[in-house]
C-alpha positions as CSV (number, residue, x, y, z in Angstrom):
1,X,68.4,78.1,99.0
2,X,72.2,77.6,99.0
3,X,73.9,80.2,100.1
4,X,76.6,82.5,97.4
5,X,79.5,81.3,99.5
6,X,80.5,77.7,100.9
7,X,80.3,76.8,97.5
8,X,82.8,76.3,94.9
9,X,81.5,79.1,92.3
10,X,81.5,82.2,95.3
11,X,85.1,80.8,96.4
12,X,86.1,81.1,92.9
13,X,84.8,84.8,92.5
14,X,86.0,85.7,96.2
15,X,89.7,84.5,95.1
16,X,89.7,85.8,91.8
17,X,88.7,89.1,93.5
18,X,91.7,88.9,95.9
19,X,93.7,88.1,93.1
20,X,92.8,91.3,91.0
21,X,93.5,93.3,93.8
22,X,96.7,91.8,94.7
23,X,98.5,91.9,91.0
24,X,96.9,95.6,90.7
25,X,98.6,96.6,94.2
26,X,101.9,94.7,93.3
27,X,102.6,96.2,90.0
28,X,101.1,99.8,90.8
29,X,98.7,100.0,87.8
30,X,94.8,100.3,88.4
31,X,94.9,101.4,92.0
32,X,92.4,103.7,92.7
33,X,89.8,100.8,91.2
34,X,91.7,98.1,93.0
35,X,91.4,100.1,96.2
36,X,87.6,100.5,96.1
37,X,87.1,97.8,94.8
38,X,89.3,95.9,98.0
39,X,87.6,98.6,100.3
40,X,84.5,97.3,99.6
41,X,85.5,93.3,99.8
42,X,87.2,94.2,103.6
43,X,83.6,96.0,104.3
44,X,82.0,93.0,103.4
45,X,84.0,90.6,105.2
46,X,84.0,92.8,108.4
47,X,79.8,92.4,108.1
48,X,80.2,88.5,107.8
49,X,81.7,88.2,111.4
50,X,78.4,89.9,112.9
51,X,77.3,89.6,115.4
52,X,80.4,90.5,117.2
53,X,79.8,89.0,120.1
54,X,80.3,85.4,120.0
55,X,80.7,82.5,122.2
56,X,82.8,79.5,121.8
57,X,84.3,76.4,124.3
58,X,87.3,76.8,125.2
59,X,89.6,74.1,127.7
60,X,85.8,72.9,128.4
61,X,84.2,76.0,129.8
62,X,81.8,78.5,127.2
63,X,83.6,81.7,126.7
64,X,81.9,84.5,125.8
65,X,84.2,87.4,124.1
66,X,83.7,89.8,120.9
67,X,86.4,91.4,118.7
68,X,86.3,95.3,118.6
69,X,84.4,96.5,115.8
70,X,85.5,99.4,115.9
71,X,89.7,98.9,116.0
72,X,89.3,96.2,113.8
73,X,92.2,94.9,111.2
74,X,89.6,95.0,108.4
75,X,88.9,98.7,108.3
76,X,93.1,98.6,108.7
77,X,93.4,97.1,105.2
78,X,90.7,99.3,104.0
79,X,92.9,102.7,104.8
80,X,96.0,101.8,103.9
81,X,94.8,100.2,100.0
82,X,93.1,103.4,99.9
83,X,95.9,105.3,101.5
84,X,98.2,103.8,98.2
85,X,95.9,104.4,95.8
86,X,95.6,107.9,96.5
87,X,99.0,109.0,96.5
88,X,100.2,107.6,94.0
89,X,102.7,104.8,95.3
90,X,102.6,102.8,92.0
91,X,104.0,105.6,90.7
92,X,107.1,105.3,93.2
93,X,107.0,101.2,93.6
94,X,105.7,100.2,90.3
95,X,104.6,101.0,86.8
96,X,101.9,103.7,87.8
97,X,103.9,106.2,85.1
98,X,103.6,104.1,82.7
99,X,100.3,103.2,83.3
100,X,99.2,106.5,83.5
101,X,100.3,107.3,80.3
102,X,98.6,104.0,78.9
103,X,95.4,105.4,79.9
104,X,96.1,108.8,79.3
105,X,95.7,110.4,82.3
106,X,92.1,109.1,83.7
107,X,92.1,109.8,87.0
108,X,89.7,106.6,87.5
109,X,92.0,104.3,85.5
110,X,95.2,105.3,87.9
């Protein structure tokens, strides 16, 4: 069994994702969906790297270290898309207003 990613197809769906993401956070439209919707792919990322601790050879000698799971840059990215989605910077930095109107008002589509 091949696994989802390593292959073309889940590279394609991964970057598309980032994509989505990244145009919804530029122009300010979309964000509360975006925001979830990045939570979740940082969630998932910070999974991939388990186990945390990890060996690898370094100058010749096997070093054994871990990242802290705990004060990790993942869970970083994860506040601060949710952080903007939630009050309301597209409607500051982008076209949130606009958007907003668009949809009429859905909280879910902001």
């Amino acid at each position: 069994m091949q696994p989802l990613f390593g292959n073309p197809f889940g590279d394609f769906l991964f970057m598309f994702g980032l994509l989505g993401i990244g145009v919804a956070m530029i122009f300010g439209a979309g964000l509360r969906i975006a925001a979830w919707g990045g939570t979740i792919l940082v969630a998932l990322m910070w999974l991939a790297e388990l186990p945390f601790a990890a060996t690898a050879m370094v100058d010749g000698q096997m070093v054994r270290g871990a990242t802290n799971p705990i004060l990790d840059d993942h869970w970083l990215e994860a506040l601060l898309l949710l952080i903007c989605a939630y009050t309301l910077s597209g409607d500051t930095w982008g076209v949130g207003k606009i958007w907003a109107r668009i949809t009429n008002g859905n909280r879910f589509l902001r």
